[in-house]
C-alpha beads as a LAMMPS data file, in Angstrom:
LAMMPS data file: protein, C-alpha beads

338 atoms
337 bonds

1 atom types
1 bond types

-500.0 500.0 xlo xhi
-500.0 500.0 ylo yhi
-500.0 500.0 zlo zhi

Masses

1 110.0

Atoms # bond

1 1 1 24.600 -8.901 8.383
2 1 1 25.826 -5.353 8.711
3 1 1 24.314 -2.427 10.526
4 1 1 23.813 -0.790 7.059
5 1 1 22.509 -3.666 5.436
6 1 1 19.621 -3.938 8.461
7 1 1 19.584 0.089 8.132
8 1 1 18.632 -0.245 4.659
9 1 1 16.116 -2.826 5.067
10 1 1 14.296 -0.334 7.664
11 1 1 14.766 2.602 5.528
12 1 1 12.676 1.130 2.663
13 1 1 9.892 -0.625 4.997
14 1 1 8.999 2.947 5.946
15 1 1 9.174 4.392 2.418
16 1 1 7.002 1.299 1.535
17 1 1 4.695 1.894 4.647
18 1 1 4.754 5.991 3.780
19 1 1 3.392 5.004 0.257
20 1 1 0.700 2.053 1.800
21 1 1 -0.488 4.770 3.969
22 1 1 -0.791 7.931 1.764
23 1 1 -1.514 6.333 -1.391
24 1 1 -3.577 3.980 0.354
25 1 1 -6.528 6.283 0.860
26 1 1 -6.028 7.520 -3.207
27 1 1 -6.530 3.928 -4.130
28 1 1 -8.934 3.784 -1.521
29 1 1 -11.393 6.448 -2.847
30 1 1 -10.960 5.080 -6.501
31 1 1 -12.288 1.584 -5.148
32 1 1 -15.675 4.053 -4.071
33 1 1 -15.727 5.934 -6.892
34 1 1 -17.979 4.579 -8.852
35 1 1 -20.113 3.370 -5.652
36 1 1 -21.971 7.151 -6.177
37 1 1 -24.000 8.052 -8.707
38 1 1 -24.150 11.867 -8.746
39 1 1 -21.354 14.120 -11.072
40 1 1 -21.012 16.586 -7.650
41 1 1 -20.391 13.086 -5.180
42 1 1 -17.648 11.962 -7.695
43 1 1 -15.996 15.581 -7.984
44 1 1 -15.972 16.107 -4.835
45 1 1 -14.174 12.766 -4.556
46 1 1 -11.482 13.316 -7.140
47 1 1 -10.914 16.949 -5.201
48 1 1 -10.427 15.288 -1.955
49 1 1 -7.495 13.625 -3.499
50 1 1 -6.521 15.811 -6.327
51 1 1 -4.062 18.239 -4.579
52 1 1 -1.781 15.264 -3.057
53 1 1 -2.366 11.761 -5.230
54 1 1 0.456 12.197 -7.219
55 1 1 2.975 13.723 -3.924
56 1 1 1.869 10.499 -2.410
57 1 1 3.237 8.759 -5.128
58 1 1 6.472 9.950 -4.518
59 1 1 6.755 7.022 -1.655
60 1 1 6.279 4.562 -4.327
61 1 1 9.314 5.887 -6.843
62 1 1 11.491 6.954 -3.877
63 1 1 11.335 3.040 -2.171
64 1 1 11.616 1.571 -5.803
65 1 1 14.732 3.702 -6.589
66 1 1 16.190 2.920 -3.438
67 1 1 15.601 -1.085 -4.064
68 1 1 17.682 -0.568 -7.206
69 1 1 20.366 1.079 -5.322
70 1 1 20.865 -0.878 -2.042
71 1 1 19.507 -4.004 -3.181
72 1 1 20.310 -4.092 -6.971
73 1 1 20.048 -7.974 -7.288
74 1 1 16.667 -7.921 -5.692
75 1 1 15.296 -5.159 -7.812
76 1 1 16.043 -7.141 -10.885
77 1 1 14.664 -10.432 -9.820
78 1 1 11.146 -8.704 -8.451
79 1 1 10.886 -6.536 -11.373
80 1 1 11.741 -9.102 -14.045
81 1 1 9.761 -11.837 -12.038
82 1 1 6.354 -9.548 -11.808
83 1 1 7.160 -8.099 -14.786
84 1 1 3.467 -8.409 -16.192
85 1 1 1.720 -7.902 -12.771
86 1 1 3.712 -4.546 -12.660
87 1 1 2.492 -3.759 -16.307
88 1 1 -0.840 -3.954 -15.239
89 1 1 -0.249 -1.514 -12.187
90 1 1 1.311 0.785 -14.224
91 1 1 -1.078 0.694 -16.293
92 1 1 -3.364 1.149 -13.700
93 1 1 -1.685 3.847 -12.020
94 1 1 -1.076 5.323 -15.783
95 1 1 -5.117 5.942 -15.990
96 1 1 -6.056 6.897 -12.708
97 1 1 -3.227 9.998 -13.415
98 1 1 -5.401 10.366 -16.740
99 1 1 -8.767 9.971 -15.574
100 1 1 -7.981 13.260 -12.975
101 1 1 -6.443 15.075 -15.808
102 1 1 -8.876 14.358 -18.560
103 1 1 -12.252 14.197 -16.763
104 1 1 -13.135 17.762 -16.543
105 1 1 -12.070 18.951 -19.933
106 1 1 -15.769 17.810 -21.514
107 1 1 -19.161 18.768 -19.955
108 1 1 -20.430 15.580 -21.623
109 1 1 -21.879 12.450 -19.350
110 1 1 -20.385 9.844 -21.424
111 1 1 -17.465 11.660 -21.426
112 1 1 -17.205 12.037 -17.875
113 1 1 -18.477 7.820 -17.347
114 1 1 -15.630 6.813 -19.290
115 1 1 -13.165 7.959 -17.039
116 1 1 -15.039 7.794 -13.794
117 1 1 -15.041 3.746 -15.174
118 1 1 -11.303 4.448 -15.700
119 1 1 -10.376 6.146 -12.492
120 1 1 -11.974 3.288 -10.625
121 1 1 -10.250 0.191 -12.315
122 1 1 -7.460 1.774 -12.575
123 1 1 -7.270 2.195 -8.654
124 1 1 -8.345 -0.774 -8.085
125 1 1 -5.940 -3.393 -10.196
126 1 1 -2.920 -1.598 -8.368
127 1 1 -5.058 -2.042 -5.231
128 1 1 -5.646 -5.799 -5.075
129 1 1 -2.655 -6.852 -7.210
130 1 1 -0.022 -5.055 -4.338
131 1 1 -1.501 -7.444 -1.935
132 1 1 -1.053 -10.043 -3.742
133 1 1 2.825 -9.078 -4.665
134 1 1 3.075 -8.859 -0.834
135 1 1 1.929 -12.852 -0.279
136 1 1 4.196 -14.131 -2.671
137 1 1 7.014 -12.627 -0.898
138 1 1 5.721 -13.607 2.608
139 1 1 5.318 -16.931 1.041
140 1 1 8.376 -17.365 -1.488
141 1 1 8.568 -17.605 -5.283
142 1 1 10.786 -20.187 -7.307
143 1 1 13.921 -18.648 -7.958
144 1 1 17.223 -20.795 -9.562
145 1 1 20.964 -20.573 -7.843
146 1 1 21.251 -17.172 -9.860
147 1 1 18.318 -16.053 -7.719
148 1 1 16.310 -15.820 -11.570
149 1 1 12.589 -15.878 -10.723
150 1 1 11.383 -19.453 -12.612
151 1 1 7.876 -19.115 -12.404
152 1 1 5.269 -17.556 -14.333
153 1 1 2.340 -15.177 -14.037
154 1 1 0.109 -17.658 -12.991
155 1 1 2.590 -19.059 -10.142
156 1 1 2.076 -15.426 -8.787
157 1 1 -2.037 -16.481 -8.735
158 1 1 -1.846 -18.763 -6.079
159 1 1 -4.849 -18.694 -2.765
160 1 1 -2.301 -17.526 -0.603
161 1 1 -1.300 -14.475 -2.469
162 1 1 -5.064 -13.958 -3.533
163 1 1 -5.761 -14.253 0.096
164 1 1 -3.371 -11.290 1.080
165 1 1 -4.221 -9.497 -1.920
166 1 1 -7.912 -9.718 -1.170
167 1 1 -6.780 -8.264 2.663
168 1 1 -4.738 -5.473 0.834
169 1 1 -7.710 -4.541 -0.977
170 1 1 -10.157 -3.962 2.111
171 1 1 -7.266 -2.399 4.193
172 1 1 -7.386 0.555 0.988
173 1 1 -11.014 0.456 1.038
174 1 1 -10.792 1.245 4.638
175 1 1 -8.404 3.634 4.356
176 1 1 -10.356 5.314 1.150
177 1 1 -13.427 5.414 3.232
178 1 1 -12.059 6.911 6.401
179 1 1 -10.096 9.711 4.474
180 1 1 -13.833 10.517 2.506
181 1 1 -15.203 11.077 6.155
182 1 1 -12.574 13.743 6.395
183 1 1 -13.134 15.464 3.554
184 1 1 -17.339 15.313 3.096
185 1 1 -19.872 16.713 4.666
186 1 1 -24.028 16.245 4.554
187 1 1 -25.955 13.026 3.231
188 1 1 -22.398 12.291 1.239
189 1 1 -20.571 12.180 4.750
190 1 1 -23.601 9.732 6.103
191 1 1 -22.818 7.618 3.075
192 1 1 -19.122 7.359 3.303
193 1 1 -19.263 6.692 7.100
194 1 1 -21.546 3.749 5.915
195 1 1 -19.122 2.243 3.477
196 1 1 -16.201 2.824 6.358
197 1 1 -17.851 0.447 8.501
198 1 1 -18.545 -2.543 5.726
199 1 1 -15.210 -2.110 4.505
200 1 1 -13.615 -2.494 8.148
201 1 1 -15.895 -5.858 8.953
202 1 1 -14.663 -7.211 5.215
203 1 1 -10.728 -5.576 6.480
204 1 1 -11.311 -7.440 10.620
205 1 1 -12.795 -10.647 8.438
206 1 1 -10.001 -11.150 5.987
207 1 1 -7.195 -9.908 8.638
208 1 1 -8.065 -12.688 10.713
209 1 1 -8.415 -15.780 7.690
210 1 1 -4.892 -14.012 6.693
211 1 1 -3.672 -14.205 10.144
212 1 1 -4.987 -18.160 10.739
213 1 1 -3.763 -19.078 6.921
214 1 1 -0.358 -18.013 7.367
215 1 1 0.210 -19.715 11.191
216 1 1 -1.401 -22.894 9.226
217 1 1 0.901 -22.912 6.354
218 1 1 3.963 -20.694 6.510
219 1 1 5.415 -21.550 9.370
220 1 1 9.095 -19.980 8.026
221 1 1 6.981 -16.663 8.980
222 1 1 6.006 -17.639 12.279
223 1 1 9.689 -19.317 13.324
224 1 1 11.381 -15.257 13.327
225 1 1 8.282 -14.403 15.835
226 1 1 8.687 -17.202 17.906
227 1 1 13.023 -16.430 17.888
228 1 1 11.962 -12.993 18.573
229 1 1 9.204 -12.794 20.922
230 1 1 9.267 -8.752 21.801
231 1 1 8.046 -9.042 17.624
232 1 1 5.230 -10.179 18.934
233 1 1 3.943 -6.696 19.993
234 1 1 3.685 -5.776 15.953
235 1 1 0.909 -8.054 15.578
236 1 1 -0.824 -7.105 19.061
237 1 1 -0.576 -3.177 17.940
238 1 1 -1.993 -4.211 14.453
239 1 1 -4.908 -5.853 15.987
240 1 1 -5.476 -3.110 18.536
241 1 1 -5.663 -0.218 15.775
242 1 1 -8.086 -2.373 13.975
243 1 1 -10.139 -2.212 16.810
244 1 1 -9.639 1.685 17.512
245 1 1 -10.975 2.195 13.782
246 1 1 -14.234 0.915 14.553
247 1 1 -14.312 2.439 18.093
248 1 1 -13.123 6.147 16.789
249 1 1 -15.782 5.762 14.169
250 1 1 -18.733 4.933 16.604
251 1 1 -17.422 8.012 18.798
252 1 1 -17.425 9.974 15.824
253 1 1 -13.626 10.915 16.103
254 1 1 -12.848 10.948 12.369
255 1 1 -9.023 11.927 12.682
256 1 1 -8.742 9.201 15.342
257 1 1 -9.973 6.068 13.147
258 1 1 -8.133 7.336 9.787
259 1 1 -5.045 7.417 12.420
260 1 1 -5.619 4.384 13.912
261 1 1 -6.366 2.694 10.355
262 1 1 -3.307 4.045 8.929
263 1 1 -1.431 2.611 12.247
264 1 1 -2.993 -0.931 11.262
265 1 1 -0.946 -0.157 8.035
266 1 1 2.060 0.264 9.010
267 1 1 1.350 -2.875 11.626
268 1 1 0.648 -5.208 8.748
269 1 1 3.789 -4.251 6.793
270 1 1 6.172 -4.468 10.088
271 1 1 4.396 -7.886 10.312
272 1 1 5.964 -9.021 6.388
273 1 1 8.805 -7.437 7.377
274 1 1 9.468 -9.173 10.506
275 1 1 8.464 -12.418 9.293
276 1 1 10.481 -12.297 6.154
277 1 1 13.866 -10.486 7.890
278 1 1 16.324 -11.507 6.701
279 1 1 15.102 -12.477 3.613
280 1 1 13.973 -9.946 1.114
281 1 1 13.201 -12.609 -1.654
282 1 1 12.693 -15.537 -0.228
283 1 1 12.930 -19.060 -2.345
284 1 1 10.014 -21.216 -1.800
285 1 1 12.036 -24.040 -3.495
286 1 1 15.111 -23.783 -2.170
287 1 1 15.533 -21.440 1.047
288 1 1 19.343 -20.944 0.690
289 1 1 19.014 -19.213 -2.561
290 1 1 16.845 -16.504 -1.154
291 1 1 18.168 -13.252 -1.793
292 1 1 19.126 -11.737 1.593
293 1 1 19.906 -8.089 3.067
294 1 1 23.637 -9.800 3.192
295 1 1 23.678 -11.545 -0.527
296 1 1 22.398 -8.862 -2.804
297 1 1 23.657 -5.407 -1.501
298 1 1 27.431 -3.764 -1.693
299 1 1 29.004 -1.979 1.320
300 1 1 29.539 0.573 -0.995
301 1 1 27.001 1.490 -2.765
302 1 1 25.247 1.085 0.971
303 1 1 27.125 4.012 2.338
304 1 1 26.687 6.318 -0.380
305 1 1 22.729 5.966 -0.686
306 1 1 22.402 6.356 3.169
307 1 1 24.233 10.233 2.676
308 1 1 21.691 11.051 -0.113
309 1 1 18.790 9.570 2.241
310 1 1 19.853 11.714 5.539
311 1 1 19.450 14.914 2.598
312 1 1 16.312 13.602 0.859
313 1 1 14.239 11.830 3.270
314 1 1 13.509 15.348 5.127
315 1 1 12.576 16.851 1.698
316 1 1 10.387 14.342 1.359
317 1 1 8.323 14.382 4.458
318 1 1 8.592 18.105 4.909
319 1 1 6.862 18.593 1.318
320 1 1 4.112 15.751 2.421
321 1 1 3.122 18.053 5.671
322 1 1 3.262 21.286 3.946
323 1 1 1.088 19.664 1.435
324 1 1 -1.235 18.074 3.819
325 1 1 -1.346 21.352 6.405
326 1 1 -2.631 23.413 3.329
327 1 1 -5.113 21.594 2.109
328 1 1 -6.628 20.333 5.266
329 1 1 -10.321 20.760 6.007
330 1 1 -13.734 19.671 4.125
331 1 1 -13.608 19.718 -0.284
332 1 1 -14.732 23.053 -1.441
333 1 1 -15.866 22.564 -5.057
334 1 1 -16.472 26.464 -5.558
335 1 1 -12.182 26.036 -5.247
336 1 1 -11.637 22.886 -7.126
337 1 1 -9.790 21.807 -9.438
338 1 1 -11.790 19.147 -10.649

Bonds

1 1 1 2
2 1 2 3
3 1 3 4
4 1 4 5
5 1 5 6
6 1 6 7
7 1 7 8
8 1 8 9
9 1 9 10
10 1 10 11
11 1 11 12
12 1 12 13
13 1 13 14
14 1 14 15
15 1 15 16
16 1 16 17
17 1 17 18
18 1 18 19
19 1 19 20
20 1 20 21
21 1 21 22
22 1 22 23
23 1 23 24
24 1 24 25
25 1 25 26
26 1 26 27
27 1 27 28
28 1 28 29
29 1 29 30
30 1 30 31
31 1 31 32
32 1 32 33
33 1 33 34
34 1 34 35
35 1 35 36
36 1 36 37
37 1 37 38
38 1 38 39
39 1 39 40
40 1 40 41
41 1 41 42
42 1 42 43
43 1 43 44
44 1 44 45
45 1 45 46
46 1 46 47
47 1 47 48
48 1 48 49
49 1 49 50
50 1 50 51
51 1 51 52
52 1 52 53
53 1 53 54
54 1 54 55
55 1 55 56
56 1 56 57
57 1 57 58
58 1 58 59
59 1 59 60
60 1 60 61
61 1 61 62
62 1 62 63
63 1 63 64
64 1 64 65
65 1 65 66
66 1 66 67
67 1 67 68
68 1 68 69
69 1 69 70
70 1 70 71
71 1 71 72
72 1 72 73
73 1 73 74
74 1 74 75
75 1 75 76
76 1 76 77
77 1 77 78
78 1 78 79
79 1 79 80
80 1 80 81
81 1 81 82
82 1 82 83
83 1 83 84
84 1 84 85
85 1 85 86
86 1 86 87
87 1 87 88
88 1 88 89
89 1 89 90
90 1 90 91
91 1 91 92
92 1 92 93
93 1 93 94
94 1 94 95
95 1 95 96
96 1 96 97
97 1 97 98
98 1 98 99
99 1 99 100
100 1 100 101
101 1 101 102
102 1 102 103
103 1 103 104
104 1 104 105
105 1 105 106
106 1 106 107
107 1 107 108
108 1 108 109
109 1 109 110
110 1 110 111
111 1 111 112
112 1 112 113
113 1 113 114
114 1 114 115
115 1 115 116
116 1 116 117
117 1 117 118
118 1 118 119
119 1 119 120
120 1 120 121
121 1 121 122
122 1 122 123
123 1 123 124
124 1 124 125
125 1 125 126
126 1 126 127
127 1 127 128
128 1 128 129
129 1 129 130
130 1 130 131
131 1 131 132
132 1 132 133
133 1 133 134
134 1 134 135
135 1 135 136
136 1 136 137
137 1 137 138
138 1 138 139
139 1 139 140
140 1 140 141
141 1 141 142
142 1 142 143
143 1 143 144
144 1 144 145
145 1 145 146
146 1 146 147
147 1 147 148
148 1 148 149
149 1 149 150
150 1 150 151
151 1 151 152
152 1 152 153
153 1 153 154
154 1 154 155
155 1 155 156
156 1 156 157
157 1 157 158
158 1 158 159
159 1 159 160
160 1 160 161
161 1 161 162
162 1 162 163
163 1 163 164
164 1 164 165
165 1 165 166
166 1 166 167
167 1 167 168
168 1 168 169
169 1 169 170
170 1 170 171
171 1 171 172
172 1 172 173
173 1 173 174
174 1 174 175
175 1 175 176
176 1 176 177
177 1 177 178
178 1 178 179
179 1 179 180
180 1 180 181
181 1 181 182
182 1 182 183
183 1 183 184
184 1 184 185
185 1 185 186
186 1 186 187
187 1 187 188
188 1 188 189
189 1 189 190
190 1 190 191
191 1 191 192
192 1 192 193
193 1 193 194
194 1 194 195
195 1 195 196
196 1 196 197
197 1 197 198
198 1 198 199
199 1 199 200
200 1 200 201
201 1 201 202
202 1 202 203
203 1 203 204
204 1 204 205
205 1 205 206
206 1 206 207
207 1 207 208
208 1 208 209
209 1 209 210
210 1 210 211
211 1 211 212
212 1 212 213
213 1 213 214
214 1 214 215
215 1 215 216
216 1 216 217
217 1 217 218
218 1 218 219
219 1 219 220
220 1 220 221
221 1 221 222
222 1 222 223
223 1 223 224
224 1 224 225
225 1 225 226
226 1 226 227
227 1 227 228
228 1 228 229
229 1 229 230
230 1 230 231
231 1 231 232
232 1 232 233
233 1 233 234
234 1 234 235
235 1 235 236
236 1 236 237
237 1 237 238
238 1 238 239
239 1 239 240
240 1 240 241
241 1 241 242
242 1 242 243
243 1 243 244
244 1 244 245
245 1 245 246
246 1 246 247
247 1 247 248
248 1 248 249
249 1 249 250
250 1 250 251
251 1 251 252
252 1 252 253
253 1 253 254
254 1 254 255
255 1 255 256
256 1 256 257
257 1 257 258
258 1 258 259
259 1 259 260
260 1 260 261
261 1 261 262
262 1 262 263
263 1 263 264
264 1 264 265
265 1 265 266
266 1 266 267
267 1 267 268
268 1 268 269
269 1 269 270
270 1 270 271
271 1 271 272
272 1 272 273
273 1 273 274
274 1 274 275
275 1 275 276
276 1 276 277
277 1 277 278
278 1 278 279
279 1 279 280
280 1 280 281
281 1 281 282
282 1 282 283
283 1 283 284
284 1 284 285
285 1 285 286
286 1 286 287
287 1 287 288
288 1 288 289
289 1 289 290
290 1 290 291
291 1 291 292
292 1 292 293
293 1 293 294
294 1 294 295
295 1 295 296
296 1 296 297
297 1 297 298
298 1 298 299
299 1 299 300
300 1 300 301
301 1 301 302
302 1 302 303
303 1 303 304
304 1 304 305
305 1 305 306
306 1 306 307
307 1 307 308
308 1 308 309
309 1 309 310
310 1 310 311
311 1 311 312
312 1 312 313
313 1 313 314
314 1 314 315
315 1 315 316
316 1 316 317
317 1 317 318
318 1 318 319
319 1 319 320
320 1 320 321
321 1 321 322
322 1 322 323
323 1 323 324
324 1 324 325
325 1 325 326
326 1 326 327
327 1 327 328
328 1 328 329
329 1 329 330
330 1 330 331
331 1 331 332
332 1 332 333
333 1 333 334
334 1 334 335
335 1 335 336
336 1 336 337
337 1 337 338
């Protein structure tokens, strides 16, 4: 291993934990879309999001472009391998871009239900099935000496990866709910706060089975935290935020719990990352044909994509907090756009 190849491999966990975080709470709000019955509720919901869903999704194209580039080998075999599980979040992600769009160009109910139904599976497919693209890795997929993915769809379906997809799936909720608390005010703000707090038990519940599951049965994880005890303090923050979301709630600090939920975030994907370094694809059938930070990148290549990251990773971040800073505050729907 190189100092690049290890820079690399921290470069995309926080593009990936960028994207977890701020399209998180998008995904998260399309999960409670449908959860209110009033046209005003759901507008002011799509508004809440509408001016930053698809900056957020920059993340998302910026850590999957930069997968092809460093790790070109591991891009093919994930996006060959889930090719049909990717279909079906792009699809996903396809008509919760529409839904926005298309929504408010009828004054017609059915109209209206049709993409609210939209908006909502389509945040929620990408939701549960990035979870469960997450547990595969953490728990390996059958790849051949060519590192070829020999599985199927179904391989991808197995309790383990349901299990972390299932935990993915609250953690957005959370995160959804918390962000709604932000941005609503009245009886709608009373209701939110309500679906925060059964979305964090269901997020506490399935973090813990997650947690007990994987010291049970993937023991590969647990070997890099027991070679590497200061990792240790990933988990211990993780746990701690989790229980700063529920204590920022109570107090009624709104900022603090969507911080200290987004914290838990980024404390769940240092925990994959940890456990799977240095392995980015492991091989649950054979573990020396994973594909590695050392086996599927080029010096090269390495060097050049780090001098186009130290010029677009500040472009990136500095248009997500001039985004953020000027649309901060409660939804206004006399200035929507929705």
């Amino acid at each position: 291993m190189t100092f690049l190849q290890i820079t690399w491999f921290l470069l995309i966990g926080i593009l990936l934990i960028g994207y977890a975080i701020l399209d998180g709470f998008d995904l998260g709000v399309g999960i409670w879309h449908l959860f209110t019955k009033k046209d005003r509720d759901r507008r002011i919901f799509l508004n809440a999001i509408g001016p930053v869903w698809d900056g957020n999704e920059v993340w998302l194209l910026t850590g999957g472009g930069a997968i092809f580039a460093a790790f070109p080998m591991v891009y093919a075999t994930v996006f060959s391998g889930f090719y049909l599980a990717l279909m079906l979040v792009l699809f996903g992600l396809i008509f919760r871009a529409v839904s926005l769009e298309f929504r408010s160009k009828l004054e017609d109910e059915k109209w209206r239900r049709k993409w609210d139904i939209a908006f909502s599976v389509g945040s929620m497919v990408p939701a549960l099935l990035y979870g469960v693209a997450i547990g595969n890795l953490m728990r390996g997929i059958p790849l051949d000496s060519a590192g070829q993915y020999t599985g199927s769809f179904f391989t991808l379906l197995n309790p383990y990866a349901l299990i972390i997809g299932l935990l993915g799936f609250a953690m957005f909720a959370t995160q959804g709910a918390l962000y709604l608390v932000l941005k609503t005010e009245d009886e709608l703000n009373e209701t939110v706060r309500g679906w925060a707090q059964l979305a964090w038990k269901a997020y506490v519940a399935l973090f813990v089975l997650a947690t007990t599951v994987t010291w049970v049965f993937q023991s590969q994880l647990i070997n890099n935290f027991l070679a590497r005890p200061v990792l240790w303090l990933i988990p211990a923050v993780t746990a701690g935020s989790l229980f700063l979301i529920w204590y920022f709630s109570v107090k009624a600090k709104d900022k603090s719990a969507f911080v200290a939920s987004s914290i838990s975030i980024a404390g769940l994907m240092g925990m994959v990352g940890a456990g799977i370094f240095p392995n980015l694809v492991p091989a649950i059938n054979k573990p020396e044909w994973s594909l590695t930070i050392a086996n599927s990148s080029s010096q090269l290549t390495l060097w050049v994509m780090l001098v186009i990251a130290l010029f677009g990773m500040p472009v990136v971040v500095g248009y997500t907090i001039f985004v953020y800073r000027i649309f901060k505050g409660k939804v206004d729907l006399e200035k929507s756009i929705y």
